[in-house]
N, C-alpha and C positions, 0 to 999 in steps of 0.2 A: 596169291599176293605177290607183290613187286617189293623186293630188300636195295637199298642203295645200303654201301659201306664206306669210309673212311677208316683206315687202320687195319685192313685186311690182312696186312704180312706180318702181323707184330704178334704176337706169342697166343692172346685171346682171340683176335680178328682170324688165324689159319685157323683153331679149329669152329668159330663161328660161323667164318665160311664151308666150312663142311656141316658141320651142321644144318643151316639154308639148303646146303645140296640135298641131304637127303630129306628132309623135312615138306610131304607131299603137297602141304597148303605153301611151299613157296616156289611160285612158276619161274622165277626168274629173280637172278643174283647181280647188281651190277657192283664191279667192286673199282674204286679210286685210286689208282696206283700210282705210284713214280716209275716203275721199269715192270713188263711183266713178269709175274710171278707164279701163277699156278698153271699143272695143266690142264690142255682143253678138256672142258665139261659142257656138254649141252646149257647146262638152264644156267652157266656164269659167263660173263661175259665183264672182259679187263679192259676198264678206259686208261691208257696211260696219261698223267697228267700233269701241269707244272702248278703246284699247289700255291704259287705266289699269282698266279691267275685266275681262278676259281672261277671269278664271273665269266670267262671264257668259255665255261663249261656246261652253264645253265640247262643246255636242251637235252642233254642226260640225267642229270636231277628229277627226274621224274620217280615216283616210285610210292609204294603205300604206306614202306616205312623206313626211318632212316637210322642208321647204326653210327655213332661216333668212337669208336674203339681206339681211338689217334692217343699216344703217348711217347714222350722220351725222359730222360734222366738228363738233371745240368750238366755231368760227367762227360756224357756222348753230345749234347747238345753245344756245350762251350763254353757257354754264355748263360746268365737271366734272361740275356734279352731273343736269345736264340729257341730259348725251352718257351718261351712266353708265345714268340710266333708259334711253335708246333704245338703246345700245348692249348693255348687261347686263342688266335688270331683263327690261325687256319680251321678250329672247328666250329669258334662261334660264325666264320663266314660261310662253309657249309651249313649249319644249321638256316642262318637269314637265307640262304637260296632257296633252301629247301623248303623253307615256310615261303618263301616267292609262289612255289612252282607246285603249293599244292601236298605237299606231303601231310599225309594224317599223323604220323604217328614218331618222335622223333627220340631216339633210346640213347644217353648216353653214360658211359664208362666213366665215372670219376673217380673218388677214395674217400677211405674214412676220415674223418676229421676234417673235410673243405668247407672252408667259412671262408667268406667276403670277409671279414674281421678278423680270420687269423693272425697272428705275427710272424708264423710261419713262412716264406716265401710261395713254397708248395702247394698249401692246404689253401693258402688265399687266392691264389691264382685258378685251382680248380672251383670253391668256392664260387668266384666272380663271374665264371664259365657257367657253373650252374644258374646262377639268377641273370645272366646276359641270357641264355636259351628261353629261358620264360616269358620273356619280353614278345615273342614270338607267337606267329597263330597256328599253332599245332592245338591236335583236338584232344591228346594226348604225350605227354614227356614222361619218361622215365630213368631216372636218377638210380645208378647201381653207385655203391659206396662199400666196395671191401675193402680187407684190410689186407694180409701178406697173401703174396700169391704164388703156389709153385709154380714156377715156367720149366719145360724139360731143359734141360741141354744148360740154363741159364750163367752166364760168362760173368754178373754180377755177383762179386763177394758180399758188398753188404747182403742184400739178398739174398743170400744164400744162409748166411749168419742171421740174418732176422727171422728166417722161414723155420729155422733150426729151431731157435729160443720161440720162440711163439709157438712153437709147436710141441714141445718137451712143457710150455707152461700148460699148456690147453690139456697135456694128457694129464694135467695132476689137477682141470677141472677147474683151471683158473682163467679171469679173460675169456669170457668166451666169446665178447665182441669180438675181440681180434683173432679169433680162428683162421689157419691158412687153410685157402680154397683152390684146386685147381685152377688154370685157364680152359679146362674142357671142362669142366663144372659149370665155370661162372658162362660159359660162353652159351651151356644149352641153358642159362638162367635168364639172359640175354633172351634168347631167341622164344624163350617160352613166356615170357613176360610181353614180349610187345605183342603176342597171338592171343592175347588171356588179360590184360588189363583196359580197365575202362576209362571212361574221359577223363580226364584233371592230370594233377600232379602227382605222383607217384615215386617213392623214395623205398629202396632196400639195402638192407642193411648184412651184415652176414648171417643173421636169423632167416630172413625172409629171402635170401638169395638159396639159400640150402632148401626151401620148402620149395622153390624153382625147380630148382635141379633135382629132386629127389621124387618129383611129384609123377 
């Protein structure tokens, strides 16, 4: 199989991308970058790229399946209207190419609680992501929705304080929707799911992302 990525260098997307690497049913990794980032590996291959141009891009877009791991925080973003292009513009335009150019199968990273109806700012804007993707002719989508997630190294205090308390809750067996999940967890959950599900829509949740990654 042929992997396209968006979001390669961001905490899920580096070990996702290794993952793909070693994973013998995937012949080839193309990954979407802004600067390059990893190094050279035979079956990856770094497009660098200006993501405010996408359709620029199209004749790479090729591939069997497609990864959207793309996120930021309004914190580093600046702006709603800033987090809105990284978050929503730039991946529901990958995804429409991607359904252009043929791709079967198209996997994307959201979170828990995203509804088109949130009042949330957050939750609605991934929400809207999700049902904007559908719209789409993929023969397959898959919808990941966890909830906190350890990142190594991670620079974010909330985060850090929410991974904490959700995690001191869970061991007293409480919440166990909200259970924190690795990024090298969720990422071979990622990558085992779009080799192992079948046509339609498909939605996991932190139950069913755990029987991923454990399986």
């Amino acid at each position: 199989m042929k992997a396209i990525i968006i979001g390669a260098t961001g905490a899920t997307g580096k070990y996702l991308v290794n993952e793909l690497i070693n994973d013998t049913q995937f012949e080839e990794i193309i990954a979407l970058v802004r600067r390059p980032s990893f190094q050279p590996q035979s079956k990856l291959k770094e497009v660098v790229i200006d993501f405010n141009q996408l359709q620029n891009y199209k004749e790479v877009m090729t591939a069997d399946v497609a990864f959207s791991v793309m996120g930021t925080t309004l914190k580093d973003a600046g702006s709603k209207e800033a987090q809105w292009k990284v978050d929503f513009e730039y991946q529901c335009q990958f995804a429409e190419i991607c359904s252009e150019m043929n791709v079967k199968t198209f996997v994307l990273l959201s979170a828990i609680g995203a509804s088109p109806t949130s009042s949330i700012f957050y939750t609605r804007m991934k929400g809207e992501l999700e049902v904007a993707i559908q719209q789409f002719n993929f023969e397959k989508v898959l919808i990941f929705q966890p909830a906190s997630l350890i990142r190594p190294n991670t620079t974010r205090f909330g985060e850090k304080v929410m991974t904490a308390l959700v995690g001191g809750i869970n061991g007293l067996g409480l919440f166990k929707k909200y259970q924190v999940i690795h990024v090298k967890d969720l990422a071979k959950a990622l990558k085992e799911g779009a080799k192992n599900a079948s046509n339609g829509v498909h939605y996991f949740n932190v139950k069913s992302i755990k029987k991923l990654f454990n399986a």
